[in-house]
Each structure stands twice: as C-alpha cells, then as structure tokens.
C-alpha positions in Angstrom: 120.6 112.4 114.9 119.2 109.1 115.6 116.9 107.9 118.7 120.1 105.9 119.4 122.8 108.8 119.0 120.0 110.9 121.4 120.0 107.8 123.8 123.6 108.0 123.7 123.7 112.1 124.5 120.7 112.1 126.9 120.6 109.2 128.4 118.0 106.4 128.3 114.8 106.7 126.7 111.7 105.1 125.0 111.9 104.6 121.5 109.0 105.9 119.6 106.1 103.4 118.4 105.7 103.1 114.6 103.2 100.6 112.7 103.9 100.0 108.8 100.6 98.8 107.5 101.9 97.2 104.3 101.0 94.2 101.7 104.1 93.9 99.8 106.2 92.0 102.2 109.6 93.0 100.5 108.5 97.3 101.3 107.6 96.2 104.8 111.0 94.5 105.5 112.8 96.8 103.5 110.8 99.8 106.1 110.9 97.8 108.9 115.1 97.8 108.7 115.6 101.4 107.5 113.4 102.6 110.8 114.8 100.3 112.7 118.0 101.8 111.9 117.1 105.3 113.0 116.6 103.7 116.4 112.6 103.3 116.3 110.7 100.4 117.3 108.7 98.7 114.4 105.6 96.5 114.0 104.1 95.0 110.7 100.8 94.5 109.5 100.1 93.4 106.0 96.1 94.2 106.4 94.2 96.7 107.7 92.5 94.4 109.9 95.6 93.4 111.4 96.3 97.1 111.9 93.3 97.7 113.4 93.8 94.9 116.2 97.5 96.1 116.9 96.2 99.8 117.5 93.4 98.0 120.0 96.7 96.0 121.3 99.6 98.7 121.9 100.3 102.4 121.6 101.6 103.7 118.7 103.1 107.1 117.9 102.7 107.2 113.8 101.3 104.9 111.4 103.3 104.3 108.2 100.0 103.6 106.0 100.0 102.2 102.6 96.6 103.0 100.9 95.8 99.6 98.8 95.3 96.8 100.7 93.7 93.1 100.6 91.0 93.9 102.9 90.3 97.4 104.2 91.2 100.6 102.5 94.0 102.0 104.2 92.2 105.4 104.5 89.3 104.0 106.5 91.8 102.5 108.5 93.6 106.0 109.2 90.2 107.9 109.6 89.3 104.8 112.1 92.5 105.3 114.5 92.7 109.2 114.0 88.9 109.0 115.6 90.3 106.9 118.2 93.9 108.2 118.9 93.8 111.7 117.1 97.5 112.4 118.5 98.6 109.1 116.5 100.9 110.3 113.6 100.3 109.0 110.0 102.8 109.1 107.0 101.1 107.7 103.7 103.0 105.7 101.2 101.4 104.5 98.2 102.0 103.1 94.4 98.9 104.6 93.2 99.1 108.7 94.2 96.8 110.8 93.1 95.5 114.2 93.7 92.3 113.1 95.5 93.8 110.7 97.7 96.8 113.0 98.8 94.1 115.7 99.7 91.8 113.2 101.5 95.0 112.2 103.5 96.5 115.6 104.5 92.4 116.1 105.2 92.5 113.6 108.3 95.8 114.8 109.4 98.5 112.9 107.7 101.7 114.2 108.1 102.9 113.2 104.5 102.0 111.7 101.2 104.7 109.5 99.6 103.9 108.2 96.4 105.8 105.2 95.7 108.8 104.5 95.1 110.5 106.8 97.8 113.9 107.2 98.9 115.4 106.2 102.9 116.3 109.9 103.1 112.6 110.3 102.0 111.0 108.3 104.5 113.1 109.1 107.4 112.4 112.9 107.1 108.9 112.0 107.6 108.9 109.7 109.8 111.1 112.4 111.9 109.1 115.3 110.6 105.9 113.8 111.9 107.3 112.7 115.5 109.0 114.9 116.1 105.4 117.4 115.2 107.1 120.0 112.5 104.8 122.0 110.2 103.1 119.9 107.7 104.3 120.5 104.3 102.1 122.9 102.5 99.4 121.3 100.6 100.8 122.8 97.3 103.9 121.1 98.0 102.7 117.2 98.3 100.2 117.8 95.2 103.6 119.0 92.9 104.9 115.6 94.3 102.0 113.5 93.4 101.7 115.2 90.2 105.8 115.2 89.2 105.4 111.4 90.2 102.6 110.8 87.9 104.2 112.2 85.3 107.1 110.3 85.6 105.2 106.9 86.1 103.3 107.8 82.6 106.7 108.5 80.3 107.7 105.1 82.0 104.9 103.4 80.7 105.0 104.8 77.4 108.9 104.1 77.2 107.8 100.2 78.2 105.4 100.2 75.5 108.1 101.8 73.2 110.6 98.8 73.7 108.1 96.3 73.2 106.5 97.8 70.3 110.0 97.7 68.5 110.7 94.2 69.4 108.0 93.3 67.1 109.3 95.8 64.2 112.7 95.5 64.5 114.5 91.9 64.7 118.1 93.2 64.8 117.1 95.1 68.1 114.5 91.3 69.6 117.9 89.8 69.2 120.3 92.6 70.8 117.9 92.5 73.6 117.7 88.5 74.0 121.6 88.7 74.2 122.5 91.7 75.6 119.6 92.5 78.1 119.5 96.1 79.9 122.5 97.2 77.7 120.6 97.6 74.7 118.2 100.1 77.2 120.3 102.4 77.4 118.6 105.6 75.7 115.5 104.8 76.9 114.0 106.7 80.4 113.5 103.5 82.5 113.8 102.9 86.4 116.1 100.0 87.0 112.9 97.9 87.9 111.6 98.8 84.6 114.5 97.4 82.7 114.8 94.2 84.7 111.3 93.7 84.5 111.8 93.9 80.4 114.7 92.0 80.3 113.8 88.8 82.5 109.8 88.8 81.3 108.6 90.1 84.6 104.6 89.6 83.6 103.9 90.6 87.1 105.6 94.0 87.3 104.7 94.6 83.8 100.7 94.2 84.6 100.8 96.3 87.8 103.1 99.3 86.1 102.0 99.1 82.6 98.7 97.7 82.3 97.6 94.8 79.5 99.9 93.7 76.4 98.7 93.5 73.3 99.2 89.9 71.8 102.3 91.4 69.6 103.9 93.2 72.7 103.7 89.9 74.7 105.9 88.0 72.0 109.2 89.2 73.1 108.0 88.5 76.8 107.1 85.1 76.3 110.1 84.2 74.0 112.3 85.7 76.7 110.3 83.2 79.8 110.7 80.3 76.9 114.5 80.8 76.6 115.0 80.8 80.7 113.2 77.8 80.7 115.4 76.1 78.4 
C-alpha cells in the first residue's frame, strides 16, 4: 500500500521525507518519480555538499545515498548525518559494490546496499523496509548481492570484449553488426545497455563498464561513430 492509498484509508497524513543524493541526473529523475509514486516526498542533491546543506535545511526521514560522487564521498556524507540525526534512515545505491563498502555501510546503520542497476520493486521495498523500521537484511544476505552482482558485471565485460575482439577477426560478423545492430547480439549475455552501447559506439558507457580499448577493439567503435556522422 502506498502513502497515498494509506492517506486515502486513514485519513490525512504527512508524507515521509526522502533525500536522493545522486550525480547521474537521469537515476535521480528516474528515483525522484518512482518515489514520488509511492506517495513520498522527494528532494535532490547531485553532491554531497548539497546534501549536507539540505540535512542543515529540513528534516528528512531516509537518505537514498549513492556512494561516488564529484565532491564528497557519499559515506562521509552518511557517517556525517547519522552523527547528527542517528534516527535518519539511509538506503545505499551504487555502480561500484563491493564487499568492503557494503560492510562499511550496514556498519553506520544503512538499511540496505543496492548495487546498481536495481529494479522499482527493488528500491521501493527499501525505501518501505527502512521507514517503515523492519529488520535489516542479514549481513550475509547483501554480501551474496554484491557478490552475485559482481559476477554478473565481470561476464558482461568479458562478453563486451568478446564482440569487439571478433569485429577485428571476423569481417562477415563487423558487417552483420554495422547493418543489423543488436540482432546479431543475440547469443551473447549482454544487458540491453550493453548492447546499445555496442551498437551506437557509446565511448562513454563503454569506459565506465568496461574499462580502456585496445586500439584494435576501438575500430569497430569508431567506424560505427564515422558512419552516424555521415
């Protein structure tokens, strides 16, 4: 049930307070409406500066936190306004997950550790989990998480690396894949992101997911940005 559909059945009442403290603009939006959804009220800071001044500005009842940020690291920033505002909830999200960090966060009494990318369904039972004050999941439980999502993120890359490796031995398949795009992807275990990221020479994601090209791998890449030029 929503904080609307209770509003609804109970009368009025005050929305809970949740910050997202997130840099990639398109995850904040994309939070910001899913929680909105649910009936919550929702701020946004892209910094953890800015997250720090809003916590000094307004009460809050849980902090969505991503980790990596352009100024502060998000986990100073939670072990700054758990000091402060212990009762303050805290859900973590992050595209880099690991062990260490997940046990640092469920160490200063995050709720959850969601390692990136996570479902709605994902998000809003933690966000509900964590205001509502259910038992944090056991330890072993968000490590198997981190480390199932790790594992996934590593076959991805190696399945990337795949493709591009047999652009440069295979010409009948460079071609298929200049002309056919994602279709020719089909036996190989990439996300939908990965694929579009292949397909439309998506340096960006690449670099972030991936890591550095060698000059071979970046061929197909930069014959596929030359053609969308022309």
């Amino acid at each position: 049930m929503t904080v609307t559909q209770e509003t609804i059945r109970h009368g009025p009442t005050i929305p809970p307070n949740i910050l997202v403290m997130e840099d990639e603009l398109s995850v904040a939006k994309g939070l910001e409406m899913v929680l909105t959804e649910e009936g919550y009220a929702v701020d946004l800071a892209m910094t953890g500066k800015d997250a720090l001044e809003f916590f000094d500005r307004k009460a809050f009842d849980l902090l969505v936190a991503d980790l990596r940020l352009p100024d502060i690291n998000g986990m100073e920033v939670i072990r700054t306004v758990k000091a402060k505002k212990p009762k303050t909830g805290v859900v973590v999200i992050t595209g880099y997950a690991s062990v260490n960090s997940a046990v640092d966060a469920m160490k200063l009494g995050s709720y959850d550790y969601l390692p990136k990318p996570f479902t709605d369904d994902e998000i809003k039972i933690a966000v509900e989990g964590a205001l509502k004050g259910k038992d944090t999941p056991p330890s072993d439980t968000v490590i198997e998480k981190v480390e199932k999502k790790e594992g996934e993120k590593l076959i991805q890359k190696e399945e990337v690396l795949k493709v591009l490796d047999r652009t440069v031995e295979d010409q009948e398949f460079w071609k298929a894949l200049m002309q056919q795009g994602s279709a020719v992807l089909a036996n190989y275990r990439l996300s939908p992101e990965a694929k579009a990221a292949i397909v439309s020479g998506d340096l960006a994601w690449i670099d972030k997911h991936v890591g550095p090209l060698s000059k071979e791998q970046l061929a197909f890449i930069y014959k596929r940005l030359e053609r969308e030029v022309w």
